[in-house]
C-alpha positions, 0 to 999 in steps of 0.5 A: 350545162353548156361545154366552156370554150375558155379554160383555166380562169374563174368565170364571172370573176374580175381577174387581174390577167398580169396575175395569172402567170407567175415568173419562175427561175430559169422558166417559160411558164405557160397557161392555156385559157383556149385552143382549138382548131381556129384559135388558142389563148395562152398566157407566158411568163419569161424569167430573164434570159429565157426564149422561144427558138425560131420557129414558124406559125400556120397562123398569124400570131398576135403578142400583147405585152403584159409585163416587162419588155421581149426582144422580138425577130420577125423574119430578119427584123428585130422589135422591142415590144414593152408593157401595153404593146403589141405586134403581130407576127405572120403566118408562115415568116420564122419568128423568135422571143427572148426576155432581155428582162422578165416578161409576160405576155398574151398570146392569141394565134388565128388559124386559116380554116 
């Protein structure tokens, strides 16, 4: 059997990805499909008024919107990324993320190799 590369999710099975975070109180609930030493995959879910801190990446870090709407601060600008949007955030440039609202999103980060 081969090692899976893709973690905590059915395999051959449609999967709703909205559906495989659930918001709770007052909590960032994550779940990690991938992770390794090119990339990893997790999914979040904020409960409004949750956030992530400033805080640096050593790999670009793309967030795609599932549910809800993020404040977003790359450096010193500020984005409102919604439901089926999607920004980048650099390499190396502090980024932050606040749920003005419950929000759920993916989260793929590439790694330098």
């Amino acid at each position: 059997m081969a090692e899976h590369l893709i973690k905590n999710i059915d395999f051959s099975k449609v999967e709703n990805m909205e559906d495989l975070v659930t918001y709770q109180e007052g909590q960032v609930v994550s779940r990690t499909l991938s992770q390794g030493k090119s990339s990893s995959l997790t999914l979040f879910a904020f409960d409004k008024g949750e956030e992530i801190s400033s805080h640096s990446s050593s790999g670009d870090a793309l967030v795609y919107i599932l549910d809800g709407t993020s404040k977003i601060t790359i450096g010193d600008e500020e984005f409102e990324v919604s439901k089926g949007e999607t920004i980048v955030m650099p390499a190396g440039i502090p980024h932050a993320l606040e749920a003005t609202e419950q929000f759920k999103m993916v989260l793929i980060v590439i790694f330098k190799q």
